[in-house]
C-alpha positions as CSV (number, residue, x, y, z in Angstrom):
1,X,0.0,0.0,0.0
2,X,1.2,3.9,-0.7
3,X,0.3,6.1,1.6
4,X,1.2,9.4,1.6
5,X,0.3,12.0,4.4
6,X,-2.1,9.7,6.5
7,X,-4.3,8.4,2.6
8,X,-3.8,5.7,0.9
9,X,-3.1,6.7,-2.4
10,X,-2.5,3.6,-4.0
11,X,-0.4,0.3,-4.3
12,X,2.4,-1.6,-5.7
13,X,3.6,-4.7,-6.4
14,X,7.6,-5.4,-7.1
15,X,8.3,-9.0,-7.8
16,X,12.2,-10.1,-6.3
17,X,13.9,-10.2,-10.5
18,X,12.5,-6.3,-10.4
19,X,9.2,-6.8,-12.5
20,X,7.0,-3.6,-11.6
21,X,3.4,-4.1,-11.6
22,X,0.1,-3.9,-11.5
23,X,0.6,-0.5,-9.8
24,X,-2.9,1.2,-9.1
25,X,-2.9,5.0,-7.9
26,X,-5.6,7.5,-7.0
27,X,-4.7,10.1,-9.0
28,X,-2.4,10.4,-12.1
29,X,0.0,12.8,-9.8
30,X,0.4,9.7,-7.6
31,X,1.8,7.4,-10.1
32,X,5.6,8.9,-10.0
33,X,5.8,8.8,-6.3
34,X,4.6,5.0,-6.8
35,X,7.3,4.0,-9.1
36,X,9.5,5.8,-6.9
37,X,8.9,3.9,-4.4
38,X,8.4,0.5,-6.5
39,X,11.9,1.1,-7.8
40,X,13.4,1.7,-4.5
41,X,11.6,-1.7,-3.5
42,X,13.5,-3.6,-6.8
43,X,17.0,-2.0,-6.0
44,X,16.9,-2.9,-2.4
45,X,16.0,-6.7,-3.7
46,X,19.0,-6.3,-5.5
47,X,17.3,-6.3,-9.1
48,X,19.4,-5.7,-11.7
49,X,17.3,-5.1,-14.2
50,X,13.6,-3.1,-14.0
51,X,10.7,-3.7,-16.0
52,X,7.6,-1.7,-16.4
53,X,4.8,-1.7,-18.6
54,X,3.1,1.2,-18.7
55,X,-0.2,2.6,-21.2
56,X,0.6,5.6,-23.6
57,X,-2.4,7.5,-21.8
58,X,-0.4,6.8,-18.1
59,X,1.6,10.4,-18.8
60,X,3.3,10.4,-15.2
61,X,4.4,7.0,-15.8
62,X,6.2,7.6,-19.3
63,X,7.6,10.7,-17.9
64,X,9.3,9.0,-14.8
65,X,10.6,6.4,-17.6
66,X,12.3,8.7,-19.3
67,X,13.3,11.0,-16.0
68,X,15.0,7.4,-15.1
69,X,16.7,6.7,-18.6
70,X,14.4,3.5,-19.0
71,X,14.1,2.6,-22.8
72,X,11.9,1.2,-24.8
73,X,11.9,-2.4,-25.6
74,X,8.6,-3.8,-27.1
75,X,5.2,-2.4,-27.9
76,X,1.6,-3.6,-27.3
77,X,-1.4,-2.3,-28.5
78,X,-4.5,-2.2,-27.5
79,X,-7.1,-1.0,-29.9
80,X,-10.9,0.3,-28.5
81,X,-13.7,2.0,-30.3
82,X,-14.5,3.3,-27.0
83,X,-12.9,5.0,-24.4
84,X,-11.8,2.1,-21.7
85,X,-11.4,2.7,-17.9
86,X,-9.5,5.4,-16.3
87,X,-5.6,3.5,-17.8
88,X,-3.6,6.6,-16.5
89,X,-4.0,5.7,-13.2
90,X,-2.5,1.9,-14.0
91,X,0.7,0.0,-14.6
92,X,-0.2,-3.5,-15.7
93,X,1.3,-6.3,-14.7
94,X,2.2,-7.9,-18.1
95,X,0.8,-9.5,-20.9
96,X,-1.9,-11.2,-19.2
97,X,-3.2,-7.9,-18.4
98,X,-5.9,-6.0,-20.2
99,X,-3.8,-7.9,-23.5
């Protein structure tokens, strides 16, 4: 759980080879304090490597990628004739989400 200031503001899972996600936040402002903190999770596991996969529409989350020199290395798309949930406030957890 992220809390921040007495709230819950969201949560976080890190797995121990420093796979981030599914990460769930409140707002989209909370999503770079919550990778923050998932990464400092993975690097105290003594992860190596971090992985994230985050949706185009998750802003704060591509912006903390690139803050943190993370690059790209595959792409998925997901193709809706309507809009679908609220995905800026998400970090999946792979391919067996929303995929």
């Amino acid at each position: 759980m992220l809390e921040a200031k007495g709230s819950i503001r969201g949560y976080a899972y890190v797995s121990d080879t420093g796979v981030i996600g599914p990460i769930a936040v409140t707002h989209p402002e909370n999503l770079g304090p919550a990778l923050d903190a998932a990464l400092s999770i993975a690097t105290e596991r003594g992860a190596e490597t971090i992985r994230v996969r985050l949706h185009g529409s998750a802003w704060e989350g591509s912006a903390w990628a690139i803050r943190h020199g993370l690059r790209l290395s595959g792409i998925g798309l997901m193709l809706s004739s309507r809009p679908v949930g609220r995905l800026n406030l998400y970090v999946t957890s792979g391919g067996d989400a929303l995929y």
